[in-house]
N, C-alpha and C positions, 0 to 999 in steps of 0.2 A: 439402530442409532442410539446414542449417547446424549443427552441435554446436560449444561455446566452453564453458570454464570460466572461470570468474570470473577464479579466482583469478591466470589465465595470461594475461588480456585486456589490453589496454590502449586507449584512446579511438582512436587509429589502427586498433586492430587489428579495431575493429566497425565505423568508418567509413570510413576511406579515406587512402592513403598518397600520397604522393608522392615518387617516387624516379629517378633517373636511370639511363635505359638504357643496358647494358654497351658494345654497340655499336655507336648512334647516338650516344649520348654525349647524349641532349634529355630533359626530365623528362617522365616520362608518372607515371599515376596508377594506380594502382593499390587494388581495392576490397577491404574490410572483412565483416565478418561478415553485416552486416544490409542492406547492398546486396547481396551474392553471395544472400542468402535474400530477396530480393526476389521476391513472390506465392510465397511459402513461408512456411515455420515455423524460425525463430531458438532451437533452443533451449538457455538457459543456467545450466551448474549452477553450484554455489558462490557463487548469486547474493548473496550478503551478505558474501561476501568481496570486493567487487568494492571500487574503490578507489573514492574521491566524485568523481574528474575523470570517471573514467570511465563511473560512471551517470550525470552531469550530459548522457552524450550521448544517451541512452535517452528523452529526457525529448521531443527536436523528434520524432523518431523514431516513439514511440510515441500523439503528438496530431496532429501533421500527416503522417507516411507517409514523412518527406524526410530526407536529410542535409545539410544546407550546409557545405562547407568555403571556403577561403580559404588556399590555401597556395603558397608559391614563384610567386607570379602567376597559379597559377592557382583560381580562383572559379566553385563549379559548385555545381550542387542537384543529388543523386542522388535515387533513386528509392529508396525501401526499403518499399514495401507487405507487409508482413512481419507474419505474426503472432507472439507473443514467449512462450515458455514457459520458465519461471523456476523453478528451487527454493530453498530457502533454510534453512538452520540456525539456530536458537535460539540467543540467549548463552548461552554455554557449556554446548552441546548439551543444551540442559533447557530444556523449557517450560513458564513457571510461568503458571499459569489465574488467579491472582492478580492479574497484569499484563493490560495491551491488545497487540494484536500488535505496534503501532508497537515499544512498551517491550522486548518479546522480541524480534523479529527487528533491531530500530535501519537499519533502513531508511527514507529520506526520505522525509514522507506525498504531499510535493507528485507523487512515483514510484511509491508504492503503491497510491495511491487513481488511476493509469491504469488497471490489472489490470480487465478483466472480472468475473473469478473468482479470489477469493482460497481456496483450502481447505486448513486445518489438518487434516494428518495425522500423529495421537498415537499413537505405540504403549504401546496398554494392552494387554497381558495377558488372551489369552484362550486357553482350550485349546483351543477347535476349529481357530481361526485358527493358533497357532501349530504346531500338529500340521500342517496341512496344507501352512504355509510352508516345516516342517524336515522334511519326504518329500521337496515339491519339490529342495531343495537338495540335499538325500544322493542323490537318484536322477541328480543331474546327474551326478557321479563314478563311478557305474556301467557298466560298460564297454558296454552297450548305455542309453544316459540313457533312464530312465523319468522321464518328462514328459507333464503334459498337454496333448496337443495342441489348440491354437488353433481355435476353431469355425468358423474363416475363411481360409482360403488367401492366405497373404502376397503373394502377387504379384496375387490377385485384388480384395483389400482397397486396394491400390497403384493400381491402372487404376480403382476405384470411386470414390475420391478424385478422383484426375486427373479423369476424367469430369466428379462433380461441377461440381468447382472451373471447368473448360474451358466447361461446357454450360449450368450451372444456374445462372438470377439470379431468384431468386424476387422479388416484388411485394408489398409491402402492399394485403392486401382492408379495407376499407371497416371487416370487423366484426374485423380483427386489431387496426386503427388505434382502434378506440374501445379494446376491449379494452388496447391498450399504454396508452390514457390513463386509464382508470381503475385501473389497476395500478399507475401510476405515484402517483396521486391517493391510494389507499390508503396506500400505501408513505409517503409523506409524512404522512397522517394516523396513522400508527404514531407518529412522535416528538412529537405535538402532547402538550404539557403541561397539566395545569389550573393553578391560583394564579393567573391571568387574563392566565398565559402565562410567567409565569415557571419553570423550569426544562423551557423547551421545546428539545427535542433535533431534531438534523435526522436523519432515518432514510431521504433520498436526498438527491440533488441530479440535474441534467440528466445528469450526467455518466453514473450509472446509466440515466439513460432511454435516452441512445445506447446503453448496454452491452445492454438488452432488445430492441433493434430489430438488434443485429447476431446477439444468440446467435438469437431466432425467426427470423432469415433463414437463419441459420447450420444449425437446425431442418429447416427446410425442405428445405433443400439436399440432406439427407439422406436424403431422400424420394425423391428426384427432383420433387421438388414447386414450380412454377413460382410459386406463389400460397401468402405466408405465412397461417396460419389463426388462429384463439382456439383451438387447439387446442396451436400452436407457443407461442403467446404463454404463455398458463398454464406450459407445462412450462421457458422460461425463469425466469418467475417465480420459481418452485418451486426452480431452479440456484440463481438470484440470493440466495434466503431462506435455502437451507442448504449455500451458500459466502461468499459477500462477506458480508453482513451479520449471520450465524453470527460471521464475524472481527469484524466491527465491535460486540459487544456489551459494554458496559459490564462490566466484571467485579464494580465495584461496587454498581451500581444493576440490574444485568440485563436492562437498556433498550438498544434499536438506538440507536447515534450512533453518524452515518457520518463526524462530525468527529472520532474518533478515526484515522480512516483519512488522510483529506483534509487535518487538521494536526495530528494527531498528540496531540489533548489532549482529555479529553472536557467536554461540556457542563459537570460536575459539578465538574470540577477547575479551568475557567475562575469557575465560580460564589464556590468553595471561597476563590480567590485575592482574586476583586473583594471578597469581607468583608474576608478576611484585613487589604487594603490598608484600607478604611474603619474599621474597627474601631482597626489599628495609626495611623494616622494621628488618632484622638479622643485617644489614649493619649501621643502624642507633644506634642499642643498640652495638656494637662495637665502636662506633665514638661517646661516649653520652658526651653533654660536650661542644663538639668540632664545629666550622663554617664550612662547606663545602660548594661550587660553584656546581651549578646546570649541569655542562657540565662534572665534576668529576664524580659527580652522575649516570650520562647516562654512561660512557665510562666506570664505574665498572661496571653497572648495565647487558650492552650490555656481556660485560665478565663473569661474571657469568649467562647467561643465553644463551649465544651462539646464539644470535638474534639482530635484528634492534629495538632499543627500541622510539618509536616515542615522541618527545619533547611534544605533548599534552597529549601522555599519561602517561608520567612522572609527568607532570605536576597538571594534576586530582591527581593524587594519594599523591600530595606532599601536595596540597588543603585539600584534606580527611586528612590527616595526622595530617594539621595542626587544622583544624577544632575539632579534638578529642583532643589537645592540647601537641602534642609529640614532634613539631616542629615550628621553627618560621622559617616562609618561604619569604623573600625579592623579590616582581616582579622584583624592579629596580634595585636593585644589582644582580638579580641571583642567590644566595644565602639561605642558608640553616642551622639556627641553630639548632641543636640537644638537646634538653632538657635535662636535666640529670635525669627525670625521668620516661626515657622510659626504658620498662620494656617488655621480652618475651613473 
């Protein structure tokens, strides 16, 4: 495996260089983080400090397994079969339960929603936990370290891997493959709505179904087990329920939407807006004509809709608005003209 910190990476430096040899004097190429961890493990800390050029390169990597470059003439597709493990830090080191993860960690969803397994880990305050964490640590500095030792021999935990990984390619049986489609089927009938469908939330997409079919191989593997089971399958499930989709829950509504992940907005706050737009647009063919103040706007807008109407999302919608030519919108004044040829 391969270790990179975010914060010290650059898109070269996880893909691939091109440089000229001292002496021959001819460009050769030189590889990056996640070709050199190719059929390895990539793993990267300070993942949220990482720059946007350089996750943008994460993105071919982590759906096709490849890198494409194009550089100095030369034009190549590496290899990077790499599995990718990531940490990441909360705006400013605090995670508010308040927010969805997109909103805390400000990570791209079209990037996050790659992840297998996403798991929030909080430190809350507990005395058994932390008594046993601050033994560990004072026993380090001890001149003989008292530490617990490992249930598993690191060099022999090392060749159990390799092994696997070398030997074992497990198979979908028959009753693992129904078993993945009715887990998947479930999982999607979690987000179905009533109101005859309106306010229906997505709580998978395919994208999780491939993530089910690699963790129960992945299961298996572990086994030595040639033939994934309903028994692998379940216990992916089980990963999937209280990692990925634990992150994807509404903080509002306490409902699975895995469109918080996948773009970064939930069902409720797409809903939330489409009135917002309808509602403000009745209000505006009333008032055609006419200048209106942006704080007028809010405090009807809140009254007819019997909610907290947020100043940037007012604000989006006043943009679209003007964008289509209904309205001439003033940042600096705050202000709001109404065109007279806005129309129902």
């Amino acid at each position: 495996g391969v270790y990179t910190s975010g914060k010290g990476s650059s898109a070269v430096g996880l893909t691939a260089s091109v440089v000229r040899d001292p002496e021959t004097r001819e460009l050769v190429m030189e590889s990056g983080a996640l070709v050199l961890s190719d059929l390895g493990i990539c793993c990267i800390d300070e993942f949220d400090k990482m720059s946007g050029t350089t996750r943008a390169i994460l993105h071919e990597a982590m759906e096709q397994q490849t890198v494409s470059i194009a550089k100095a003439g030369i034009i190549a597709t590496l290899n990077a079969r790499t599995s990718i493990l990531a940490s990441a830090n909360p705006v400013e080191s605090r995670y508010n339960p308040s927010l969805s993860v997109v909103e805390n960690i400000q990570l791209p969803p079209t990037l996050l929603s790659r992840f297998d397994l996403i798991y929030l880990i909080l430190d809350a305050p507990n005395v058994d936990n932390d008594r046993m964490l601050g033994q560990h640590l004072v026993g380090l500095y001890y001149e003989t370290p008292n530490v617990v030792e490992p249930p598993l021999d690191h060099g022999l935990l090392r060749d159990y891997i390799a092994y696997a990984r070398e030997n074992i390619h497990p198979e979908l049986s028959d009753l693992a493959s129904r078993e993945l489609i009715s887990a998947y089927i479930e999982m999607r009938r979690g987000g179905s709505g009533g109101n005859g469908g309106r306010g229906r939330t997505i709580s998978a997409t395919p994208r999780q179904l491939e993530s089910l079919i690699r963790l129960s191989e992945s299961l298996a593997r572990m086994r030595f087990s040639r033939v994934v089971t309903r028994t692998d399958v379940r216990e992916a499930v089980r990963l999937m329920k209280v990692a990925t989709q634990a992150a994807a829950t509404d903080p509002r509504t306490g409902r699975i939407d895995m469109d918080m992940i996948t773009t970064g907005r939930s069902t409720l706050e797409r809903e939330l807006e489409e009135n917002l737009g309808a509602s403000l647009k009745e209000l505006l063919i009333e008032r055609r004509g006419n200048r209106m103040s942006v704080s007028e706007i809010r405090r009807t807008m809140e009254e007819l809709l019997n909610t907290q109407v947020q100043q940037e999302d007012l604000t989006e919608v006043l943009r679209m608005f003007e964008a289509d030519g209904l309205v001439q919108y003033s940042e600096r004044s705050q202000t709001v003209f109404v065109r007279a040829g806005v129309v129902g």
